[in-house]
PDB file of N, CA, C and O in Angstrom:
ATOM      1  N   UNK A   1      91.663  32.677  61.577  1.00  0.00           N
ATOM      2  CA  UNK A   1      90.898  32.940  62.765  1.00  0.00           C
ATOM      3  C   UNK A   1      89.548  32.233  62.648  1.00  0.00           C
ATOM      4  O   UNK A   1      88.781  32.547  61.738  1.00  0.00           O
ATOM      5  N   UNK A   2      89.246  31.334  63.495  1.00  0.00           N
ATOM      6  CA  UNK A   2      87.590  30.992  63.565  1.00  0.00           C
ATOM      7  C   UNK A   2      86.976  31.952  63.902  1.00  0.00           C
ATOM      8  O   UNK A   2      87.435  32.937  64.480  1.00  0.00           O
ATOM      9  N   UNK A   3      85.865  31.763  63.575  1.00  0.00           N
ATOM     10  CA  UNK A   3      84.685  32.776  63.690  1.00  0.00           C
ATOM     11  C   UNK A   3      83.353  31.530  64.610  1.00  0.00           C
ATOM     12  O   UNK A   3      83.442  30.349  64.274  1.00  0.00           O
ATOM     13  N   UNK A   4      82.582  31.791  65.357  1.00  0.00           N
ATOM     14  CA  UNK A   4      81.743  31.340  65.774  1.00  0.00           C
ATOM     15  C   UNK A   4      80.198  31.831  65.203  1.00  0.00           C
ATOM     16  O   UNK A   4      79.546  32.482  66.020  1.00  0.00           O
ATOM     17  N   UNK A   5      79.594  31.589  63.943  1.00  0.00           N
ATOM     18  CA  UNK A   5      78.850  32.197  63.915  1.00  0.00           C
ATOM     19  C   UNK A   5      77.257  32.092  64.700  1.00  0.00           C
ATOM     20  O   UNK A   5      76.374  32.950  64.736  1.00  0.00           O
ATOM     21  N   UNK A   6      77.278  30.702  65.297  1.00  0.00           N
ATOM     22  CA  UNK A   6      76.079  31.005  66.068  1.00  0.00           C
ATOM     23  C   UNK A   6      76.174  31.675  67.353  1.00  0.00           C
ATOM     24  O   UNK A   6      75.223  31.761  68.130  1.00  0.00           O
ATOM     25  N   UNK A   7      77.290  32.131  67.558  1.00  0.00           N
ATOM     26  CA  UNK A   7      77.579  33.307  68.899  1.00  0.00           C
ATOM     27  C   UNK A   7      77.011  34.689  68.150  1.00  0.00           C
ATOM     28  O   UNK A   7      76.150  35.499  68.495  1.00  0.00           O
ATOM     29  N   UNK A   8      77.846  34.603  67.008  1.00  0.00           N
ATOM     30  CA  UNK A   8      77.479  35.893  66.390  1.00  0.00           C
ATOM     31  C   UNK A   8      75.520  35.718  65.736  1.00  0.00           C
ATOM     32  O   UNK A   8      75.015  36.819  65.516  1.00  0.00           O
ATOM     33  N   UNK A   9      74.884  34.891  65.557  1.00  0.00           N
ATOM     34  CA  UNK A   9      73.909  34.872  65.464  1.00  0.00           C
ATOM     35  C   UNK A   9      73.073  35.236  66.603  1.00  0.00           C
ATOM     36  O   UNK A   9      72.179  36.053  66.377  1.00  0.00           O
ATOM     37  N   UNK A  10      73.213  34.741  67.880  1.00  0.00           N
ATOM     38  CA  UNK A  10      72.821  34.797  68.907  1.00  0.00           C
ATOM     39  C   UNK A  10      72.884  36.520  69.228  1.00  0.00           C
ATOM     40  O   UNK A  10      71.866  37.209  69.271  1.00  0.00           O
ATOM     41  N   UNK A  11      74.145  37.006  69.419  1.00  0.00           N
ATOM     42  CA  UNK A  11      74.398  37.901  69.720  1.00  0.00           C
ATOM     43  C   UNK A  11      73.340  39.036  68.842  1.00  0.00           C
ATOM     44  O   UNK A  11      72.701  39.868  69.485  1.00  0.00           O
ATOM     45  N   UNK A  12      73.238  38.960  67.274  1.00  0.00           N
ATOM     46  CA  UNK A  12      72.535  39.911  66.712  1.00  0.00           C
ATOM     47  C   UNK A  12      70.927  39.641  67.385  1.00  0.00           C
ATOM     48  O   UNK A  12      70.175  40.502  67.840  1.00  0.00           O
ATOM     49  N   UNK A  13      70.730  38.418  67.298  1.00  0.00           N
ATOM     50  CA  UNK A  13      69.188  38.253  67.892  1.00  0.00           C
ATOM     51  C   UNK A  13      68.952  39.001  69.151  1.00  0.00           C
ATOM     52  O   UNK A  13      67.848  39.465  69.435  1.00  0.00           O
ATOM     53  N   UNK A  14      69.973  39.109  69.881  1.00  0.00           N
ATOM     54  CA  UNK A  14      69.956  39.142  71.403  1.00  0.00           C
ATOM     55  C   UNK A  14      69.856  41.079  71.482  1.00  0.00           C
ATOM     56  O   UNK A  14      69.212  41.705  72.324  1.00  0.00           O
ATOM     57  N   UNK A  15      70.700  41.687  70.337  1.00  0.00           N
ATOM     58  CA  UNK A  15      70.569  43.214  70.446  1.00  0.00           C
ATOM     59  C   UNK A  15      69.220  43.616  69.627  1.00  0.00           C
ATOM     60  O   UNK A  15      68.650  44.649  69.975  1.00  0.00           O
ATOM     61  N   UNK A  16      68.643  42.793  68.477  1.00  0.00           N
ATOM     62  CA  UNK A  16      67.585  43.716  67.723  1.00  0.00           C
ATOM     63  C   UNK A  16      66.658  42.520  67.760  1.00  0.00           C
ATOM     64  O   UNK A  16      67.020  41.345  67.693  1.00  0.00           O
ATOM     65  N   UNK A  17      65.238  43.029  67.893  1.00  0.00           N
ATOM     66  CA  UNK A  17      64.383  42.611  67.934  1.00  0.00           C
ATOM     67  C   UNK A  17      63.642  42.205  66.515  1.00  0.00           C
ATOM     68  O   UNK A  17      62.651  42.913  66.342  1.00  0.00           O
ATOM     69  N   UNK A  18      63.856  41.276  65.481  1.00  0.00           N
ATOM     70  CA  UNK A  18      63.356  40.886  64.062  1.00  0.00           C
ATOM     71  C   UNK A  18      61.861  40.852  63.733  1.00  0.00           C
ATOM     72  O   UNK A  18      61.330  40.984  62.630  1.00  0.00           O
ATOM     73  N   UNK A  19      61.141  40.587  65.266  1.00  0.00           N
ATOM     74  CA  UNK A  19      59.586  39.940  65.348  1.00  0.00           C
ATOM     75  C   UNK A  19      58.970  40.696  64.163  1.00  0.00           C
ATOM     76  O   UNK A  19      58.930  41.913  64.345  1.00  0.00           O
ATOM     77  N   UNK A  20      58.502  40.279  63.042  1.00  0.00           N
ATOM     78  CA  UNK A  20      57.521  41.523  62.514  1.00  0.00           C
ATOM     79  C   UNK A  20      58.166  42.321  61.389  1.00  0.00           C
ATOM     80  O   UNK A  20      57.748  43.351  60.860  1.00  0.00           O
ATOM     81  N   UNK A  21      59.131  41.716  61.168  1.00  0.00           N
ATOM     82  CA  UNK A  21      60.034  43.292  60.367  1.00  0.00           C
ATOM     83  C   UNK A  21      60.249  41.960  59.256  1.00  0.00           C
ATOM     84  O   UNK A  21      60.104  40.737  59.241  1.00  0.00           O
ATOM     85  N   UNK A  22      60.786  43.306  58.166  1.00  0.00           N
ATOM     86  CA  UNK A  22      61.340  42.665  56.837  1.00  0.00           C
ATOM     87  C   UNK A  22      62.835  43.108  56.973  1.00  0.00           C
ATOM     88  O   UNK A  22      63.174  44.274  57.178  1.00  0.00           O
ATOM     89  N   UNK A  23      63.757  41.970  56.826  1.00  0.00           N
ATOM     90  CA  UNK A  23      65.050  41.939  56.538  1.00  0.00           C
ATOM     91  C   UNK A  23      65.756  41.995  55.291  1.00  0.00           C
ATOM     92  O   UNK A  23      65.573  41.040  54.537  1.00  0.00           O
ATOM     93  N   UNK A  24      66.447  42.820  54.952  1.00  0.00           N
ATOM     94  CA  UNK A  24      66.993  43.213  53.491  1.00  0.00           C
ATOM     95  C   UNK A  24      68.536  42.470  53.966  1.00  0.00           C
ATOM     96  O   UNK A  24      69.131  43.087  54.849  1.00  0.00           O
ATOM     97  N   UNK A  25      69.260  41.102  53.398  1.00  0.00           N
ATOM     98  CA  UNK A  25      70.226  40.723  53.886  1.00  0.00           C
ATOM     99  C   UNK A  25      71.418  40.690  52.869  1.00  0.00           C
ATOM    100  O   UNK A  25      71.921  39.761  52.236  1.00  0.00           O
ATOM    101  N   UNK A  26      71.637  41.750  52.922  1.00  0.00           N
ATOM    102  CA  UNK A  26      72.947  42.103  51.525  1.00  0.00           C
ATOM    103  C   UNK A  26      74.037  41.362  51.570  1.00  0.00           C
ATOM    104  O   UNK A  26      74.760  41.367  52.566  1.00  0.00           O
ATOM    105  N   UNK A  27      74.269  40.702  50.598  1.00  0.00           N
ATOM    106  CA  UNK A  27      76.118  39.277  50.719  1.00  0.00           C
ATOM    107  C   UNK A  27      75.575  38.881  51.725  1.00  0.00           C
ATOM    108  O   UNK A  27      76.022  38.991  52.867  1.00  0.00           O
ATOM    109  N   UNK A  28      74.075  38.147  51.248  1.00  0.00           N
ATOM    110  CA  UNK A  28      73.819  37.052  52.151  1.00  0.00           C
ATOM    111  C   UNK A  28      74.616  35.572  52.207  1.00  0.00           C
ATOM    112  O   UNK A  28      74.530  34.832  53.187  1.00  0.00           O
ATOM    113  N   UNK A  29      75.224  35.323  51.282  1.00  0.00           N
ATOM    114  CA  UNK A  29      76.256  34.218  51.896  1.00  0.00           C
ATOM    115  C   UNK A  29      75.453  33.292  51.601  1.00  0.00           C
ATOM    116  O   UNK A  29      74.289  33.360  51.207  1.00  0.00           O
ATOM    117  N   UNK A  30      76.373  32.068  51.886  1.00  0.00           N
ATOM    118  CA  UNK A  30      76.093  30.668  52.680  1.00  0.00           C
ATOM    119  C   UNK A  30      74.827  30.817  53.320  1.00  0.00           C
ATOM    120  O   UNK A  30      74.464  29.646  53.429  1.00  0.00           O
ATOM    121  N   UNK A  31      73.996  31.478  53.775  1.00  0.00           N
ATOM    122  CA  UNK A  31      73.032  31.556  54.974  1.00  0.00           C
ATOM    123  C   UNK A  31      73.407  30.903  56.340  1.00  0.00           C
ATOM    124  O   UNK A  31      72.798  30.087  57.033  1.00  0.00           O
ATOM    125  N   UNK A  32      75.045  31.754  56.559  1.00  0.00           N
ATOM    126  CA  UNK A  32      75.200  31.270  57.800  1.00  0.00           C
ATOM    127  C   UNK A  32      74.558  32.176  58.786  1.00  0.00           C
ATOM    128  O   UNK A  32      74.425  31.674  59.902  1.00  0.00           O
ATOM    129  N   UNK A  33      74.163  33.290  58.652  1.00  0.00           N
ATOM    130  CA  UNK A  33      73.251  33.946  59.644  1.00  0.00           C
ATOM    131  C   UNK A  33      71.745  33.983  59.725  1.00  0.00           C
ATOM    132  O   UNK A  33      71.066  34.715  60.445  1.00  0.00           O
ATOM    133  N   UNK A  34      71.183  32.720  58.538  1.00  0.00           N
ATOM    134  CA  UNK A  34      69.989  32.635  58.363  1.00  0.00           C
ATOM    135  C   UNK A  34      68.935  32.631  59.318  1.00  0.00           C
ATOM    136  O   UNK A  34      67.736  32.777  59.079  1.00  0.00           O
ATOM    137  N   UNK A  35      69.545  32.429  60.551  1.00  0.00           N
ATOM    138  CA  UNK A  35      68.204  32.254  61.724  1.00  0.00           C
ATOM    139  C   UNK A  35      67.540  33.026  62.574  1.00  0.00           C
ATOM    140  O   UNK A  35      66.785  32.688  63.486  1.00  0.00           O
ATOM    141  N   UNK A  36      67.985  34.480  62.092  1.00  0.00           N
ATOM    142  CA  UNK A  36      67.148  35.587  61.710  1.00  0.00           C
ATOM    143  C   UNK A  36      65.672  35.507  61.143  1.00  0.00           C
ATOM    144  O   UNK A  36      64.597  36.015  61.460  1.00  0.00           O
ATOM    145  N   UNK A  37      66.116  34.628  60.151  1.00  0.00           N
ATOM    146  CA  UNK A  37      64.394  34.427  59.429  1.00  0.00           C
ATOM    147  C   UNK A  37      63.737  33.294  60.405  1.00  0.00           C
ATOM    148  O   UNK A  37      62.909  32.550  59.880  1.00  0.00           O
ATOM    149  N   UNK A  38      63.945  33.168  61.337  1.00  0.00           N
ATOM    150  CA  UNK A  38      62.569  32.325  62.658  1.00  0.00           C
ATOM    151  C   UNK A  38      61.983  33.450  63.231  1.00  0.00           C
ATOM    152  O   UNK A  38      60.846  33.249  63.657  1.00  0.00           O
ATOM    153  N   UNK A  39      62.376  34.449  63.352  1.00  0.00           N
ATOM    154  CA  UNK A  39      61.670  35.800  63.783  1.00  0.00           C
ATOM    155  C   UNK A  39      61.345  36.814  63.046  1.00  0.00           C
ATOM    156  O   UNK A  39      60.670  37.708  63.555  1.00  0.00           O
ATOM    157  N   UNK A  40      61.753  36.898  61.685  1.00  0.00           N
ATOM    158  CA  UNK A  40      61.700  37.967  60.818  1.00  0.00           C
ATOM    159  C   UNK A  40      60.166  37.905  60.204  1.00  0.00           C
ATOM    160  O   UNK A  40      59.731  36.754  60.192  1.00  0.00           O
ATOM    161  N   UNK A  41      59.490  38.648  59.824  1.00  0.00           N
ATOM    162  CA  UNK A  41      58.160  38.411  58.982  1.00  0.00           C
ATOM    163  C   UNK A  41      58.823  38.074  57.361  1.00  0.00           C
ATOM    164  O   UNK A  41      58.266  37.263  56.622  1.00  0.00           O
ATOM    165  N   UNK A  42      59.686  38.588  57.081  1.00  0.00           N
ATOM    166  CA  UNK A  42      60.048  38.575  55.444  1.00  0.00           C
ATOM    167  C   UNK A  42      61.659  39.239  54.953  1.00  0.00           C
ATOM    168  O   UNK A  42      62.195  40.324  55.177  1.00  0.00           O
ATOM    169  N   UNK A  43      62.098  38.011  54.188  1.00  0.00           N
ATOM    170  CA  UNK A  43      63.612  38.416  54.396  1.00  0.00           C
ATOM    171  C   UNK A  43      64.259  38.291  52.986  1.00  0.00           C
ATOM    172  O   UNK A  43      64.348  37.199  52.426  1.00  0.00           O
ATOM    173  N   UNK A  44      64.810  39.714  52.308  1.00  0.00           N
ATOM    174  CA  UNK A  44      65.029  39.495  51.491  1.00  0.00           C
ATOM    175  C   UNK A  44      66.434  39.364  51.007  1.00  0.00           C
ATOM    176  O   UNK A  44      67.022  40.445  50.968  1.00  0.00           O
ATOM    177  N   UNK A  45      67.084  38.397  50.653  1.00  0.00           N
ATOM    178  CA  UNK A  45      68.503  38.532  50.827  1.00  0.00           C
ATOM    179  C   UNK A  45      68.539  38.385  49.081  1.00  0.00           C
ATOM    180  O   UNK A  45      67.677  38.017  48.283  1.00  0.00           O
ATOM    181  N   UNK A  46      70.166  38.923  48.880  1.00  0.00           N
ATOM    182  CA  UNK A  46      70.661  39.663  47.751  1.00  0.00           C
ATOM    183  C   UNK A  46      72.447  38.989  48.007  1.00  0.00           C
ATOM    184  O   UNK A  46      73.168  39.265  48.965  1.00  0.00           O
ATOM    185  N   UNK A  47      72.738  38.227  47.031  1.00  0.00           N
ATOM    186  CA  UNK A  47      73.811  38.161  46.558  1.00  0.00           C
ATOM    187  C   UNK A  47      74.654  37.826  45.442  1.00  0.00           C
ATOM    188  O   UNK A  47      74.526  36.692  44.980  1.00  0.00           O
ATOM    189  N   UNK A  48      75.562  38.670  44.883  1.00  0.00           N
ATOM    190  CA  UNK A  48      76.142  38.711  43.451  1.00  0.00           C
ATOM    191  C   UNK A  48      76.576  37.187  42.967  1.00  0.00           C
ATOM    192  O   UNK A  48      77.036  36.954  41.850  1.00  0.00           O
ATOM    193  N   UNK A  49      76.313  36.009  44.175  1.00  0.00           N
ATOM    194  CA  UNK A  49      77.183  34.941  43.606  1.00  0.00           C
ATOM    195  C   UNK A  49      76.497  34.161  43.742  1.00  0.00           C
ATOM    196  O   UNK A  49      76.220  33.881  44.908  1.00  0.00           O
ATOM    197  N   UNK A  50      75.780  33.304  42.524  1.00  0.00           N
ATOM    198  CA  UNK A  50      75.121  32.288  42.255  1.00  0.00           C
ATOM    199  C   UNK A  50      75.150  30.884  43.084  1.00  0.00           C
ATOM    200  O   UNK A  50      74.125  30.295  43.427  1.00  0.00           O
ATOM    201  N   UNK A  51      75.996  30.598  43.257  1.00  0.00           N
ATOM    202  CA  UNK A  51      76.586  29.713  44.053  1.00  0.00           C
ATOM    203  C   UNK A  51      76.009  29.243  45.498  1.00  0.00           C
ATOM    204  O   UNK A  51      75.596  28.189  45.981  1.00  0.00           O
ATOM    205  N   UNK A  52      76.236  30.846  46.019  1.00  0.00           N
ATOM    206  CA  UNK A  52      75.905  31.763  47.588  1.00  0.00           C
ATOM    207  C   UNK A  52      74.797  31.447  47.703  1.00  0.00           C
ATOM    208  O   UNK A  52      74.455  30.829  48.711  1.00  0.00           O
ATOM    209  N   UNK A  53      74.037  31.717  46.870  1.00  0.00           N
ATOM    210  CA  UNK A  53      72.269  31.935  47.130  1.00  0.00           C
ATOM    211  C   UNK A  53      72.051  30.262  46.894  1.00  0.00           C
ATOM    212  O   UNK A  53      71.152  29.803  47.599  1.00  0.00           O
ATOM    213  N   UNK A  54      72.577  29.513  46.218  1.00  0.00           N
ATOM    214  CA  UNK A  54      72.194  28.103  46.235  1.00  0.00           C
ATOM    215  C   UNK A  54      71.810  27.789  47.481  1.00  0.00           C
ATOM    216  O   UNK A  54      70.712  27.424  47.902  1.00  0.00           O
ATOM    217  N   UNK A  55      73.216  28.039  48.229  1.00  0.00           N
ATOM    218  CA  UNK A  55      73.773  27.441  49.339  1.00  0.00           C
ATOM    219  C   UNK A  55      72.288  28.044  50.524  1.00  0.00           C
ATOM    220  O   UNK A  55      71.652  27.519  51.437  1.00  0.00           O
ATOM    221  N   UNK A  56      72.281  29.289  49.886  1.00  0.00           N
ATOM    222  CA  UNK A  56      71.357  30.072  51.051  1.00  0.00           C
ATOM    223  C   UNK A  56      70.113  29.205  51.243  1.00  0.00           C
ATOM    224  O   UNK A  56      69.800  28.723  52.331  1.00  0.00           O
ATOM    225  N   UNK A  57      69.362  29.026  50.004  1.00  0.00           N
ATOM    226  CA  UNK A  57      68.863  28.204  49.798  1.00  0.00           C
ATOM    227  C   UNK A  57      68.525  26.830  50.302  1.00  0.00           C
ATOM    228  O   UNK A  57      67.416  26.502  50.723  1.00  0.00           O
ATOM    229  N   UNK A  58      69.312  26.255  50.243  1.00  0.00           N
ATOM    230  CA  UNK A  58      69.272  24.719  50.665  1.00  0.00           C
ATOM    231  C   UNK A  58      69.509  24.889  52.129  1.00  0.00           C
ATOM    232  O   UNK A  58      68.753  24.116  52.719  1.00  0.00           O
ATOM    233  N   UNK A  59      70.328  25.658  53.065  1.00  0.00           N
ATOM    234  CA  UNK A  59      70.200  25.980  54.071  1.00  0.00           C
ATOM    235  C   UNK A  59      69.071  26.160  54.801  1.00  0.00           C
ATOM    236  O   UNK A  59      68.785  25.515  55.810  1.00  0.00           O
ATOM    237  N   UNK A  60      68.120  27.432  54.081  1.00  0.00           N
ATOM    238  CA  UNK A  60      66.657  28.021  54.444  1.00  0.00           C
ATOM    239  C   UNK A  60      65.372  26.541  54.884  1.00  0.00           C
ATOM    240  O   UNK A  60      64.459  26.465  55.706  1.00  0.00           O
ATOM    241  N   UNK A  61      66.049  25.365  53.629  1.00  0.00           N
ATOM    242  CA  UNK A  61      65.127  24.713  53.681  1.00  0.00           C
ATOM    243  C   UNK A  61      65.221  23.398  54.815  1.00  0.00           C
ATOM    244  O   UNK A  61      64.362  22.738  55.400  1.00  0.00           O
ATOM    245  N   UNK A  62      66.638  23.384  54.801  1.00  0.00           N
ATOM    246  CA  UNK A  62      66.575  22.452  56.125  1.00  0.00           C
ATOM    247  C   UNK A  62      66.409  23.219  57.235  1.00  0.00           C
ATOM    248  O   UNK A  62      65.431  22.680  57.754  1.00  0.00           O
ATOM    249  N   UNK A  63      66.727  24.138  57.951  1.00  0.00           N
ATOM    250  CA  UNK A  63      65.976  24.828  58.735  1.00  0.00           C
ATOM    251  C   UNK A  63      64.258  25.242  58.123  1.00  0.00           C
ATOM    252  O   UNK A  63      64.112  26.464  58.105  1.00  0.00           O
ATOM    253  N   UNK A  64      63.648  24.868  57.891  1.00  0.00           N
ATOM    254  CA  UNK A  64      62.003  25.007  57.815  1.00  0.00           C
ATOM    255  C   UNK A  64      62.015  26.390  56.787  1.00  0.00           C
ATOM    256  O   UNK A  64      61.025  26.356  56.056  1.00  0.00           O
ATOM    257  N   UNK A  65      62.762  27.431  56.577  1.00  0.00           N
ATOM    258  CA  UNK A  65      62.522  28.648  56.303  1.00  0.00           C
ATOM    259  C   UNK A  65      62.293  28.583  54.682  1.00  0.00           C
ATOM    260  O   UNK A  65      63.157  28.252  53.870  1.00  0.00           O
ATOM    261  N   UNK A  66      60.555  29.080  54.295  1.00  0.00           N
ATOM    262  CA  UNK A  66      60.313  29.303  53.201  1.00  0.00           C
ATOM    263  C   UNK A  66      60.877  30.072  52.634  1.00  0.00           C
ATOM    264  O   UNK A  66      60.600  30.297  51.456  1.00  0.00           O
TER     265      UNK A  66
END
């Protein structure tokens, strides 16, 4: 099954408001839902797989996100 995740990105942006808040992002992944952090004040993501957080990583940084 595909998954669309910038629908599903959109969609979370679109129900909760991030402006200002700190995000705790558990099996943060790939940072395919990373664009949360353009509105978030501070985001702390957590995942068991080394790999994951690389990825999160290098993601964060081509999108601008320190």
């Amino acid at each position: 099954m595909a998954t669309d995740v910038g629908l599903i990105l959109h969609n979370l942006l679109a129900f909760y408001d991030f402006t200002g808040k700190t995000v705790v992002a558990v099996g943060a992944g790939g940072g395919q839902l990373a664009g949360y952090g353009f509105q978030a004040k501070r985001v702390i993501a957590v995942d068991r797989d080394p790999a994951a957080m690389d990825q999160l990583k290098a993601v964060s940084s081509r999108l601008g996100l320190g």
